[in-house]
mmCIF file of the N, C-alpha and C atoms, coordinates in Angstrom:
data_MODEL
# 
_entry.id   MODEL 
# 
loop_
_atom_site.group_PDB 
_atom_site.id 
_atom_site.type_symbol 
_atom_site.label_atom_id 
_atom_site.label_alt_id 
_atom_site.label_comp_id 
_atom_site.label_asym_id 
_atom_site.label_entity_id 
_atom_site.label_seq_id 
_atom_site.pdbx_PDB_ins_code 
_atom_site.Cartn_x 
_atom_site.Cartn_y 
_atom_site.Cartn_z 
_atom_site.occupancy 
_atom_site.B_iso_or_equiv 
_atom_site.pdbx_formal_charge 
_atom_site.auth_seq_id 
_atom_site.auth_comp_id 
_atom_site.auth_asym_id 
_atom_site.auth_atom_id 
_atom_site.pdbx_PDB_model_num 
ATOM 1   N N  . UNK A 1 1  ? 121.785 140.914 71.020 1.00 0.00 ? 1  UNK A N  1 
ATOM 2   C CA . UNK A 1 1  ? 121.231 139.579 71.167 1.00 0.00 ? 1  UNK A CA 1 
ATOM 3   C C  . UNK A 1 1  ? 121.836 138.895 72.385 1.00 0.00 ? 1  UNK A C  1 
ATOM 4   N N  . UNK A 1 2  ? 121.234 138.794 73.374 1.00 0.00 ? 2  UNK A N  1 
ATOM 5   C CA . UNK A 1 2  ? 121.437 137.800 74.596 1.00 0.00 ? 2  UNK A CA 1 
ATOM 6   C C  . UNK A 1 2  ? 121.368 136.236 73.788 1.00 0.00 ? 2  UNK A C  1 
ATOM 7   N N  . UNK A 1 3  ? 122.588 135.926 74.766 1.00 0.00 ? 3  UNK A N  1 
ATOM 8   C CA . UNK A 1 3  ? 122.861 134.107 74.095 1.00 0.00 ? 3  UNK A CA 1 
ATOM 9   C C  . UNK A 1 3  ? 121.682 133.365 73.999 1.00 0.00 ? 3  UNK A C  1 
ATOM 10  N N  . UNK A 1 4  ? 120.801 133.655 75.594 1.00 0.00 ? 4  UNK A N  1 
ATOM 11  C CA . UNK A 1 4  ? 119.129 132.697 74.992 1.00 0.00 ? 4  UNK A CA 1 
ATOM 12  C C  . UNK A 1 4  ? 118.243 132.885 73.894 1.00 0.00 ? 4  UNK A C  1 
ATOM 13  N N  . UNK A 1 5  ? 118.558 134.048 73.525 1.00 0.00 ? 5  UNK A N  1 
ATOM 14  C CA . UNK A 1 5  ? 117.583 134.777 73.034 1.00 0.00 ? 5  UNK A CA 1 
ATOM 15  C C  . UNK A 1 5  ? 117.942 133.842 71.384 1.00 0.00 ? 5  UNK A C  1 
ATOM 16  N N  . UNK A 1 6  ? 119.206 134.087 71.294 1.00 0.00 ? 6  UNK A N  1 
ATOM 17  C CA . UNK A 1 6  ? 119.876 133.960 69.977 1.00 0.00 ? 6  UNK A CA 1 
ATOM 18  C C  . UNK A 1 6  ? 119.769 132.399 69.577 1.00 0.00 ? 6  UNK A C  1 
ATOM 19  N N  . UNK A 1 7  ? 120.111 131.927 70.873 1.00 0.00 ? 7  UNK A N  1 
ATOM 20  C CA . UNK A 1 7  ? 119.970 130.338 70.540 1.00 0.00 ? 7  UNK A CA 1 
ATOM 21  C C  . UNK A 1 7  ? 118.646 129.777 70.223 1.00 0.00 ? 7  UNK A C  1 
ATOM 22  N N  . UNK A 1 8  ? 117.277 130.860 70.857 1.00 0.00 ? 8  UNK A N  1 
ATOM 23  C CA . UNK A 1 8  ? 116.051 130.685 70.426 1.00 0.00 ? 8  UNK A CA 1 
ATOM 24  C C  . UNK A 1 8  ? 115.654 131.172 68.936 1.00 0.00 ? 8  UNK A C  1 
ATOM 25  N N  . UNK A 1 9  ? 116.476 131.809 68.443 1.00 0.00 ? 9  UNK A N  1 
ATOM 26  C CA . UNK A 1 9  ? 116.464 132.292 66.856 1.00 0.00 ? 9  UNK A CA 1 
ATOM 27  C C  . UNK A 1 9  ? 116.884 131.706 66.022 1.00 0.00 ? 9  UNK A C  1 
ATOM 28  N N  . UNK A 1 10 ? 118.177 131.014 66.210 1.00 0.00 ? 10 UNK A N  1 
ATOM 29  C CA . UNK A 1 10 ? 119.258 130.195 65.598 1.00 0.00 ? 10 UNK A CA 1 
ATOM 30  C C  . UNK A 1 10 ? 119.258 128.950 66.034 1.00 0.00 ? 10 UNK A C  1 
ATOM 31  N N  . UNK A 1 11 ? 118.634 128.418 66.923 1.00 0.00 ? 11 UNK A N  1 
ATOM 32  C CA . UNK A 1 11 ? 119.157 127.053 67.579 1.00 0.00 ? 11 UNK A CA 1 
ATOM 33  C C  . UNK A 1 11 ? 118.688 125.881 66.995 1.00 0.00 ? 11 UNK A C  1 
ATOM 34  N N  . UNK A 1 12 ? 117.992 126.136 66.127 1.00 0.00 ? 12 UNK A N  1 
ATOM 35  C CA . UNK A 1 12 ? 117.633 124.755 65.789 1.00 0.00 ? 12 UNK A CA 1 
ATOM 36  C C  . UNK A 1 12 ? 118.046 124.857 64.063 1.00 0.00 ? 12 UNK A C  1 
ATOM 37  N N  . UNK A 1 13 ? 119.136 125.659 63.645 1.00 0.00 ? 13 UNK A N  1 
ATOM 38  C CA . UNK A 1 13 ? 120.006 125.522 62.753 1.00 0.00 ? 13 UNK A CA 1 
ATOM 39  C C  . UNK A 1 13 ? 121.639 124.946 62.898 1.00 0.00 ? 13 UNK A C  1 
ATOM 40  N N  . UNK A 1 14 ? 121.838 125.539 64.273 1.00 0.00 ? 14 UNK A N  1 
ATOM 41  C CA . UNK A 1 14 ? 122.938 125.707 64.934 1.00 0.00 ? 14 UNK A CA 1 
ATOM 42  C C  . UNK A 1 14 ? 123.348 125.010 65.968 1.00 0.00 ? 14 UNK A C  1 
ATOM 43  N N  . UNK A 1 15 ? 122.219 124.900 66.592 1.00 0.00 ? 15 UNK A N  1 
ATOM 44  C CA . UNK A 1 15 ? 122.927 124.317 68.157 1.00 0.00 ? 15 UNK A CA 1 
ATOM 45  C C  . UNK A 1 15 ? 122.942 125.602 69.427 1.00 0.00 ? 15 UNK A C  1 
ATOM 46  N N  . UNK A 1 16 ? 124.150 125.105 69.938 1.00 0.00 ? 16 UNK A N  1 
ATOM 47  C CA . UNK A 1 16 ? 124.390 126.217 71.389 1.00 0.00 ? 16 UNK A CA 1 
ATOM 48  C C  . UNK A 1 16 ? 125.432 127.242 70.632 1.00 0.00 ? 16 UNK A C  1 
ATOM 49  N N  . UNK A 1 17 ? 125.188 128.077 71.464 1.00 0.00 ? 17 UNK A N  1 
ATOM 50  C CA . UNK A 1 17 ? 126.055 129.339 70.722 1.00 0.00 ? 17 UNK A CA 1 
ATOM 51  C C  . UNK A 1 17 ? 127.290 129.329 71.936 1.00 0.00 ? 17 UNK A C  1 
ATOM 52  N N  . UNK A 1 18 ? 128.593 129.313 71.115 1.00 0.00 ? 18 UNK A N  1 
ATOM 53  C CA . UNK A 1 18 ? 129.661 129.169 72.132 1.00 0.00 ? 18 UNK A CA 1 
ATOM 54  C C  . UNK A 1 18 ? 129.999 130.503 72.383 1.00 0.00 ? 18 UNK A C  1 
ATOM 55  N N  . UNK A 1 19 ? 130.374 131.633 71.467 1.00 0.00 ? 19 UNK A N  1 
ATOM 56  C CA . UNK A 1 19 ? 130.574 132.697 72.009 1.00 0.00 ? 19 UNK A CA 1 
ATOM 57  C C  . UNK A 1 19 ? 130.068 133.780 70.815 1.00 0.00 ? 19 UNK A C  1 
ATOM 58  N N  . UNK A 1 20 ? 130.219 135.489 71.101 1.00 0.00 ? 20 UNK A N  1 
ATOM 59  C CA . UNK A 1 20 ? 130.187 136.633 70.435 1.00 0.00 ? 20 UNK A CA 1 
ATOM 60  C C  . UNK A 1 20 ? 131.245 137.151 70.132 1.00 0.00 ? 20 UNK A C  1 
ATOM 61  N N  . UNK A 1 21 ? 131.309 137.535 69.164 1.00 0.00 ? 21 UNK A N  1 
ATOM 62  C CA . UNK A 1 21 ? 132.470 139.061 68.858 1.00 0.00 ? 21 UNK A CA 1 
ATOM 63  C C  . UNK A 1 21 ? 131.081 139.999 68.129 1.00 0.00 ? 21 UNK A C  1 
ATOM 64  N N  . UNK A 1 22 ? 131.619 141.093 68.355 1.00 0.00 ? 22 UNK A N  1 
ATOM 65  C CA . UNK A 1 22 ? 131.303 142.432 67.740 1.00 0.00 ? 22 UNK A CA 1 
ATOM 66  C C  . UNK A 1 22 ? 131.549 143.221 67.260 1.00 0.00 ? 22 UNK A C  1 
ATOM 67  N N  . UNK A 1 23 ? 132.690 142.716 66.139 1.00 0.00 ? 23 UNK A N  1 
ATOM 68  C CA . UNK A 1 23 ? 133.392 143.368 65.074 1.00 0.00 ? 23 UNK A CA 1 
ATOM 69  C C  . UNK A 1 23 ? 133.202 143.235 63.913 1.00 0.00 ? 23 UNK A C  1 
ATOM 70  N N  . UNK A 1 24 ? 132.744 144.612 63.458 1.00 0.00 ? 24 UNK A N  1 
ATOM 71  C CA . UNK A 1 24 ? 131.797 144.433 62.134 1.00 0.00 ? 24 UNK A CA 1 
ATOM 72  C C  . UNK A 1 24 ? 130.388 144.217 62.295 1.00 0.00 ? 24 UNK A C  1 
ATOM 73  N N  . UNK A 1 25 ? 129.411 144.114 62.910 1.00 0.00 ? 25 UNK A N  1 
ATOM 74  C CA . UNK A 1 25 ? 128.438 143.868 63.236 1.00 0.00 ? 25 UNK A CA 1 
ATOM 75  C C  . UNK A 1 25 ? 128.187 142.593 64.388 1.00 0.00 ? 25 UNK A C  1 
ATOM 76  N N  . UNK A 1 26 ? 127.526 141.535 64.364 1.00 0.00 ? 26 UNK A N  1 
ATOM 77  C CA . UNK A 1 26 ? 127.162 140.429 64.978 1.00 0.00 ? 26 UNK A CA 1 
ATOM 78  C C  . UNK A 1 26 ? 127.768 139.306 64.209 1.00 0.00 ? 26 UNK A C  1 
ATOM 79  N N  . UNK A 1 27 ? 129.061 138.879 65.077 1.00 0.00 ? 27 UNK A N  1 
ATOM 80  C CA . UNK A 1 27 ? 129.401 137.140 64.694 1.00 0.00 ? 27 UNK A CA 1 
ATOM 81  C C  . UNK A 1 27 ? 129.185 136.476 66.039 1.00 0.00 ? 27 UNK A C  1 
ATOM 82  N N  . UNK A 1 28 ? 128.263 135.353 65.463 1.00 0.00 ? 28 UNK A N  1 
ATOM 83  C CA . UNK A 1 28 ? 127.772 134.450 66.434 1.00 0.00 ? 28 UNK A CA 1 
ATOM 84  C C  . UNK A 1 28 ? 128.141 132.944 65.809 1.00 0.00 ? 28 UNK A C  1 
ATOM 85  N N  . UNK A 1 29 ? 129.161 132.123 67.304 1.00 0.00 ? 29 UNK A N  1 
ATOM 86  C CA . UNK A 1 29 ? 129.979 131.316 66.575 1.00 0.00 ? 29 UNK A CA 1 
ATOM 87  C C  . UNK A 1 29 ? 129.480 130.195 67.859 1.00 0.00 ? 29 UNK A C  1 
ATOM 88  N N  . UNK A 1 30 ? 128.653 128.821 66.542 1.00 0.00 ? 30 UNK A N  1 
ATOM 89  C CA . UNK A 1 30 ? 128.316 128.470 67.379 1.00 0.00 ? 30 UNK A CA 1 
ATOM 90  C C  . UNK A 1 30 ? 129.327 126.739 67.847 1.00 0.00 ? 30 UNK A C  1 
ATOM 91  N N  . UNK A 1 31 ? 128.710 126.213 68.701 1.00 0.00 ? 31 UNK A N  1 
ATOM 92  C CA . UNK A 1 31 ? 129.950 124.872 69.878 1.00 0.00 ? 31 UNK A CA 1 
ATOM 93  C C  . UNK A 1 31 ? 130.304 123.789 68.646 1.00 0.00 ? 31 UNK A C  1 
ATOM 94  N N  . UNK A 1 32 ? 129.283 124.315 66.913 1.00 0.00 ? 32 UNK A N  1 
ATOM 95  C CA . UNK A 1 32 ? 129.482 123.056 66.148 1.00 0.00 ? 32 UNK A CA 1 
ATOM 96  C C  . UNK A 1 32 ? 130.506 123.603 65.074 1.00 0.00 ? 32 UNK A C  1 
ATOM 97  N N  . UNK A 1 33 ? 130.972 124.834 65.388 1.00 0.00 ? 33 UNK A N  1 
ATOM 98  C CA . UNK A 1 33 ? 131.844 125.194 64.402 1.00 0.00 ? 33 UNK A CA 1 
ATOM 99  C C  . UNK A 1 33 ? 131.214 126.320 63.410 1.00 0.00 ? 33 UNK A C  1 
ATOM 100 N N  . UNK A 1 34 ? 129.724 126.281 63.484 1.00 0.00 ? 34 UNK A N  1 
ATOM 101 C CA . UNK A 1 34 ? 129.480 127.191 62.671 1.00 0.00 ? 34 UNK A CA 1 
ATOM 102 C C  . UNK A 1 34 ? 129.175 128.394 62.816 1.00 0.00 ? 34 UNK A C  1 
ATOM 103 N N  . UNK A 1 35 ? 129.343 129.680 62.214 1.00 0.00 ? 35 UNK A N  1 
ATOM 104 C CA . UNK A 1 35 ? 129.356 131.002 62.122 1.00 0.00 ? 35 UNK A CA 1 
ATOM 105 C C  . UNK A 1 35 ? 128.265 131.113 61.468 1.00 0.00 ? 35 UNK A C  1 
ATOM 106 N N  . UNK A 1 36 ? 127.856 132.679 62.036 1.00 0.00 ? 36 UNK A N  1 
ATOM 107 C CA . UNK A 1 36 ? 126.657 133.627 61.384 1.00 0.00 ? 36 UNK A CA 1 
ATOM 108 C C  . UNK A 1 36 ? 126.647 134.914 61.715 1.00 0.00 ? 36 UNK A C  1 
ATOM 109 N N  . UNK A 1 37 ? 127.370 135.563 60.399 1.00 0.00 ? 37 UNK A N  1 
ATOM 110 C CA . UNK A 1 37 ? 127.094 137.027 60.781 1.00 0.00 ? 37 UNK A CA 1 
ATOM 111 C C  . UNK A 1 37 ? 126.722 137.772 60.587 1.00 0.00 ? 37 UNK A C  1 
ATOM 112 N N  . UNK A 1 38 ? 126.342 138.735 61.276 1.00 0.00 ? 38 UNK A N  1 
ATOM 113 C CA . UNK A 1 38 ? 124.671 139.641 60.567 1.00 0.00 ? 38 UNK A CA 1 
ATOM 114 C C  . UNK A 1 38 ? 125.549 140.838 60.896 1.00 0.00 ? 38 UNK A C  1 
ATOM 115 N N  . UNK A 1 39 ? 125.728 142.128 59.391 1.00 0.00 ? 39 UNK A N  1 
ATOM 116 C CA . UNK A 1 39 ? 126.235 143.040 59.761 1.00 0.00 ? 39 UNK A CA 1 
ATOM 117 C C  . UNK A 1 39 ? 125.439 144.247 59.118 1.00 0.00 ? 39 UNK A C  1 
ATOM 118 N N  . UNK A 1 40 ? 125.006 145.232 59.390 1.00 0.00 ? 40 UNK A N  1 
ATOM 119 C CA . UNK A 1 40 ? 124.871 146.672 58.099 1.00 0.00 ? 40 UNK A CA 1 
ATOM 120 C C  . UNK A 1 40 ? 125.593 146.075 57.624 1.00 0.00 ? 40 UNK A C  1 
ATOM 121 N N  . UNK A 1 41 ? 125.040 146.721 56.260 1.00 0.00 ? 41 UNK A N  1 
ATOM 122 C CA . UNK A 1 41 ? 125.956 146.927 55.061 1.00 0.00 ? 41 UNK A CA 1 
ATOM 123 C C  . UNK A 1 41 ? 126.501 148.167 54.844 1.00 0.00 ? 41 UNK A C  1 
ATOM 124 N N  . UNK A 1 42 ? 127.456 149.001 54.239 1.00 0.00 ? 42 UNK A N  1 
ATOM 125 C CA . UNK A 1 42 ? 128.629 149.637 54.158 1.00 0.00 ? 42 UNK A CA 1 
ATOM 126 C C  . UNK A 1 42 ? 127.418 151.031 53.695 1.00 0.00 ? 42 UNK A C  1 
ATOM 127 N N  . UNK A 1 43 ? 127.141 150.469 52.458 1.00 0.00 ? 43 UNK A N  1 
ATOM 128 C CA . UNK A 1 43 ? 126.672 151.420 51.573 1.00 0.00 ? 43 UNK A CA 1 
ATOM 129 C C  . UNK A 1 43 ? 125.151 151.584 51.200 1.00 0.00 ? 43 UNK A C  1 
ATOM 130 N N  . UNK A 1 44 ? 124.566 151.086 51.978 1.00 0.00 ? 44 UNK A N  1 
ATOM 131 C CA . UNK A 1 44 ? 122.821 150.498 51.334 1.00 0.00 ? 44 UNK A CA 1 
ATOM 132 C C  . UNK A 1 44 ? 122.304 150.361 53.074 1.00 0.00 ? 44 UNK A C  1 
ATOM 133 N N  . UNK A 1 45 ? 120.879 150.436 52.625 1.00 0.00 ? 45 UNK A N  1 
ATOM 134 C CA . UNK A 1 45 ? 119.716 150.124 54.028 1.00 0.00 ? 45 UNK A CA 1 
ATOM 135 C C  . UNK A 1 45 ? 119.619 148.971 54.292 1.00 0.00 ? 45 UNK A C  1 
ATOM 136 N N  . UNK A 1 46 ? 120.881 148.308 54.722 1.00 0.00 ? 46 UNK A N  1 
ATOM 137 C CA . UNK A 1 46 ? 120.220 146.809 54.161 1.00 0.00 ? 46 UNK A CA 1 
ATOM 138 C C  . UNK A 1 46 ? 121.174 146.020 55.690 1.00 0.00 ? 46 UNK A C  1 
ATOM 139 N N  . UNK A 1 47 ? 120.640 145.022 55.854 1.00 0.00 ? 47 UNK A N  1 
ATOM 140 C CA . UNK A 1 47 ? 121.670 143.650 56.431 1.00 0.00 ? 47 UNK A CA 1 
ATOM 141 C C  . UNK A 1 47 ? 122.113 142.501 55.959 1.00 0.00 ? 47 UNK A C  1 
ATOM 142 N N  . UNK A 1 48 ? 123.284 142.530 55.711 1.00 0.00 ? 48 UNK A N  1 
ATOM 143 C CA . UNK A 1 48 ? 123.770 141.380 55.143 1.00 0.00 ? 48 UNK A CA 1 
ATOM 144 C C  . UNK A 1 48 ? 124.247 140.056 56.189 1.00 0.00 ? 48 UNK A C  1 
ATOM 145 N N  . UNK A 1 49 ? 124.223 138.869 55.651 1.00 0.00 ? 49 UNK A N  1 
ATOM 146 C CA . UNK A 1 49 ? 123.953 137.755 56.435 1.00 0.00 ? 49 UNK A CA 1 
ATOM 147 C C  . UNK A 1 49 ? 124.978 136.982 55.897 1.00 0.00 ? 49 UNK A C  1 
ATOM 148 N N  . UNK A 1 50 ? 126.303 136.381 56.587 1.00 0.00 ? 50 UNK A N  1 
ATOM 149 C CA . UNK A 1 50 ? 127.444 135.391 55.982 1.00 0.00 ? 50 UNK A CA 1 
ATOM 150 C C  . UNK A 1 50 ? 127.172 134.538 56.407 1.00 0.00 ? 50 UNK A C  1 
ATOM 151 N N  . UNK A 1 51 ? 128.473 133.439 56.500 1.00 0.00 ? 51 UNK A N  1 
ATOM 152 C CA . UNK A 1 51 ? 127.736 132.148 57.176 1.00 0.00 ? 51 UNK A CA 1 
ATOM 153 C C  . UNK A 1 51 ? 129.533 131.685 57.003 1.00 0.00 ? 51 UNK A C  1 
ATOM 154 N N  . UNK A 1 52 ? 129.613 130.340 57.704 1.00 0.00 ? 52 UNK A N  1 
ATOM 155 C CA . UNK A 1 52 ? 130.422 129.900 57.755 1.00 0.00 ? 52 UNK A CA 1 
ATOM 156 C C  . UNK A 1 52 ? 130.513 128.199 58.148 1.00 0.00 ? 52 UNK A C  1 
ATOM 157 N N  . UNK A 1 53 ? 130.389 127.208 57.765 1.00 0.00 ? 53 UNK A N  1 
ATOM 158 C CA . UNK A 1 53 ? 129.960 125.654 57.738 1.00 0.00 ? 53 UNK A CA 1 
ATOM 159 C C  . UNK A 1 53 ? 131.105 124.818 57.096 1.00 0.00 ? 53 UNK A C  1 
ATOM 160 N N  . UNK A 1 54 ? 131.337 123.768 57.156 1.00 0.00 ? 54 UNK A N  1 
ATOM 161 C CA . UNK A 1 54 ? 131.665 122.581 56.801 1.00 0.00 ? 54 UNK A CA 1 
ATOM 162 C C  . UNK A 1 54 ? 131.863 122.339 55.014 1.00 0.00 ? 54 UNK A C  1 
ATOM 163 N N  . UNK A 1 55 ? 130.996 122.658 54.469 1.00 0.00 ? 55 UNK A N  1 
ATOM 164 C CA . UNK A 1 55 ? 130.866 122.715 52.991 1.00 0.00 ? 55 UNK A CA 1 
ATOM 165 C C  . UNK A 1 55 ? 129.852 124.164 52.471 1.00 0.00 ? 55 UNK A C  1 
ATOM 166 N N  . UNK A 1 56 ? 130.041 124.167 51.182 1.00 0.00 ? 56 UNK A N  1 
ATOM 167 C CA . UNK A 1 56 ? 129.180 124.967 50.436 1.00 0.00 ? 56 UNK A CA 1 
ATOM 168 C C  . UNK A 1 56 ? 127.904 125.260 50.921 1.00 0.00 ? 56 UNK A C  1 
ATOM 169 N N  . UNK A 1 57 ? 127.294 123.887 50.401 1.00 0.00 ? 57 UNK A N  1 
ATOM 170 C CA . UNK A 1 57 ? 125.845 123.777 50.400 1.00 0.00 ? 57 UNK A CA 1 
ATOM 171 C C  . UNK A 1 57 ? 125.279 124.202 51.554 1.00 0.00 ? 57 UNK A C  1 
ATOM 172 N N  . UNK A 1 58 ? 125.616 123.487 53.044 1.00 0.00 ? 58 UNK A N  1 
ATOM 173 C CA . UNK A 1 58 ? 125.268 124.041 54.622 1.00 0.00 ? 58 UNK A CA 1 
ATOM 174 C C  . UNK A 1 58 ? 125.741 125.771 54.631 1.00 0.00 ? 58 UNK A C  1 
ATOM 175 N N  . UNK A 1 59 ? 126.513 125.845 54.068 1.00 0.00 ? 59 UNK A N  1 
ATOM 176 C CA . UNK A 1 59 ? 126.682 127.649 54.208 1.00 0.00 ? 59 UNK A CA 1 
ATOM 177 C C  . UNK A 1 59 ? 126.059 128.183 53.415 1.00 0.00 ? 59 UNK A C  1 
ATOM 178 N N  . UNK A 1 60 ? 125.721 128.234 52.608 1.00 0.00 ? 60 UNK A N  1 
ATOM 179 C CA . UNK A 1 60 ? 124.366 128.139 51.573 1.00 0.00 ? 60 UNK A CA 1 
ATOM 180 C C  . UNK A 1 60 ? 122.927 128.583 52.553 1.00 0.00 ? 60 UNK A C  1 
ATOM 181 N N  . UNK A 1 61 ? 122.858 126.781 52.759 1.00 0.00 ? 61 UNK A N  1 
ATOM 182 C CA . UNK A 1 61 ? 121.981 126.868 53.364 1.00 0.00 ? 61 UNK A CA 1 
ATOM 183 C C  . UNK A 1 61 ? 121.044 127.254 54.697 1.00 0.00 ? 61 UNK A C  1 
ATOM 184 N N  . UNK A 1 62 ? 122.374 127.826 55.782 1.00 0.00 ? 62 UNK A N  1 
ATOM 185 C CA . UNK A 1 62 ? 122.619 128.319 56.910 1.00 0.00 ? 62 UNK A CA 1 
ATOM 186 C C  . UNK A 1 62 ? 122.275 130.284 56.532 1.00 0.00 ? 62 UNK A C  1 
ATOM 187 N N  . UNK A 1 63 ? 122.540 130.610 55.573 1.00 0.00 ? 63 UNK A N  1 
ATOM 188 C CA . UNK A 1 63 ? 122.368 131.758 55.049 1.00 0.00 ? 63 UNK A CA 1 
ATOM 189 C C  . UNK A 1 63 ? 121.382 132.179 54.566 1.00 0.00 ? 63 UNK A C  1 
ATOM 190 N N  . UNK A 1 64 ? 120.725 131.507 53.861 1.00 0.00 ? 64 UNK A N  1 
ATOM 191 C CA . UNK A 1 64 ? 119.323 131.778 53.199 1.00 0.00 ? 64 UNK A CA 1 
ATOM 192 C C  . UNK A 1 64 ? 118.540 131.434 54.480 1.00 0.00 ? 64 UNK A C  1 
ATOM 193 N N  . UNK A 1 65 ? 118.517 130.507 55.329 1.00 0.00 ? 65 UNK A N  1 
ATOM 194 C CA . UNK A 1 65 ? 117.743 130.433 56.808 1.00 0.00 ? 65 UNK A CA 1 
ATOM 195 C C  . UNK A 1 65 ? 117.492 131.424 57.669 1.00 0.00 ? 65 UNK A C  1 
ATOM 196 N N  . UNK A 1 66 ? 118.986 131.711 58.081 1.00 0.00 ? 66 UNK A N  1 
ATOM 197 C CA . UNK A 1 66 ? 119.603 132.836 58.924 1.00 0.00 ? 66 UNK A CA 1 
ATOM 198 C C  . UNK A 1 66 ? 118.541 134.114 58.628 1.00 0.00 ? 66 UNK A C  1 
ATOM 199 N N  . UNK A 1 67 ? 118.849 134.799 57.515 1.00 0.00 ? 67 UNK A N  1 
ATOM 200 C CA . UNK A 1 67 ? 118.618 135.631 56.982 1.00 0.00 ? 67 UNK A CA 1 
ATOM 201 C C  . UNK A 1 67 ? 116.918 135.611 56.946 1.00 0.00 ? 67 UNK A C  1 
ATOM 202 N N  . UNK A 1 68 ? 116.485 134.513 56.311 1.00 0.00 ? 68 UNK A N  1 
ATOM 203 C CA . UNK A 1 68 ? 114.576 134.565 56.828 1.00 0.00 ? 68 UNK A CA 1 
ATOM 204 C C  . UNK A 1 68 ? 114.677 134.592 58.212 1.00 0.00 ? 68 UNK A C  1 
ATOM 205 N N  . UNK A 1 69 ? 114.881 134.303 59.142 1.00 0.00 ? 69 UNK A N  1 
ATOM 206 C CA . UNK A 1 69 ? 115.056 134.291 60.268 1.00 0.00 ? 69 UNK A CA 1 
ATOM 207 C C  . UNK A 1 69 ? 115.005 135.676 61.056 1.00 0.00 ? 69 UNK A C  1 
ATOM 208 N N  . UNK A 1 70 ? 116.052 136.562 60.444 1.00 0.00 ? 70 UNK A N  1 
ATOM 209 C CA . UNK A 1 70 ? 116.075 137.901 61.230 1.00 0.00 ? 70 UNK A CA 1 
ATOM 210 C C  . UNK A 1 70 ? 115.443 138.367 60.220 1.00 0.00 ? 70 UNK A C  1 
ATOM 211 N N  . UNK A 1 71 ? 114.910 138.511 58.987 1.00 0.00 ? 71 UNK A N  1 
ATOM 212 C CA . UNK A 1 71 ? 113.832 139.431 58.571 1.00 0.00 ? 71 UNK A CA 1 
ATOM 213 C C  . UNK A 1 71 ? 112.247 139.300 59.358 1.00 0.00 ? 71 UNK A C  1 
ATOM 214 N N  . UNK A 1 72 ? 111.928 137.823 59.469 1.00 0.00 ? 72 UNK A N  1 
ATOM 215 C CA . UNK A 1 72 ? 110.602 137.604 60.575 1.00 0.00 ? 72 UNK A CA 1 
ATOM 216 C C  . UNK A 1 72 ? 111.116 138.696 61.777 1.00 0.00 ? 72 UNK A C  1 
ATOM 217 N N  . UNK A 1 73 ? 112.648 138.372 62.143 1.00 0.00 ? 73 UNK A N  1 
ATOM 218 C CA . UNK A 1 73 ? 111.853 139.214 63.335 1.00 0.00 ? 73 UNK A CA 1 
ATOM 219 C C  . UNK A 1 73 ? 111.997 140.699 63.147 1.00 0.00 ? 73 UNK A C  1 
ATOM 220 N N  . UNK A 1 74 ? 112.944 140.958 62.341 1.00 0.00 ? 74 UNK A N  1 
ATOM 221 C CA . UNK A 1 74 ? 112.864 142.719 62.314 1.00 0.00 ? 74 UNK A CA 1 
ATOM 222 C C  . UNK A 1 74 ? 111.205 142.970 61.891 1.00 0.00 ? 74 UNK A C  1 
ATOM 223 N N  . UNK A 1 75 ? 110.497 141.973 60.947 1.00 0.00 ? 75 UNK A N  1 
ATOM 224 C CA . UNK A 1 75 ? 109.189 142.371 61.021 1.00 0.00 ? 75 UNK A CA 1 
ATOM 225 C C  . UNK A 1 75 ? 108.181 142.593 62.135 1.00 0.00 ? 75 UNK A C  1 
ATOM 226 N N  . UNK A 1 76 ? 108.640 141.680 62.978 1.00 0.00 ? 76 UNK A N  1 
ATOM 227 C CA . UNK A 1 76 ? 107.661 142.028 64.394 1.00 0.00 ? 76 UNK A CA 1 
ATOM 228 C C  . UNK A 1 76 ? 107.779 142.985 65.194 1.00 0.00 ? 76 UNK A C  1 
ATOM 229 N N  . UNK A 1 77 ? 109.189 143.395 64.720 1.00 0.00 ? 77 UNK A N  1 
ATOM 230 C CA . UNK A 1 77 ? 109.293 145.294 65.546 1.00 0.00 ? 77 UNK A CA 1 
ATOM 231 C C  . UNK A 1 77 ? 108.606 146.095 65.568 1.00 0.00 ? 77 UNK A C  1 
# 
C-alpha cells in the first residue's frame, strides 16, 4: 500500500497516515494516533484486522470499517 493510496482507503476514518512498519503484516499508524493492522492470519485463509484508538467503542468501530473496507477491495481484484 503506497501512503496515497492508503489514505484513499482509510482516510476518511483516519486522517493522514504518518508512517508504516511491516512487522507482522501491515501497521498503518495514522498523525491522529490511530492504528490499523491488517495481517494473515497464522493458521486459516483469512485476514485479520486490529485497530488501535482512544477508547473501546472507536476501536470497535475503526475495525469493523477497516475490515469492510479491504474486503471491497480484495473483491475488485
Amino acid at each position: 500500500f503506497p501512503s496515497h493510496d492508503t489514505e484513499e482507503l482509510f482516510g476518511d476514518l483516519c486522517g493522514k497516515v504518518s508512517r508504516f512498519e511491516e512487522i507482522d503484516g501491515l501497521r498503518i499508524i495514522f498523525e491522529n494516533g490511530e492504528v490499523i493492522h491488517i495481517r494473515p492470519s497464522g493458521n486459516a485463509p483469512e485476514l485479520r484486522v486490529y485497530t488501535k484508538a482512544g477508547s473501546d467503542e472507536r476501536a470497535k468501530e475503526l475495525c469493523e470499517k477497516s475490515l469492510s473496507k479491504v474486503e471491497s477491495k480484495i473483491s475488485l481484484l
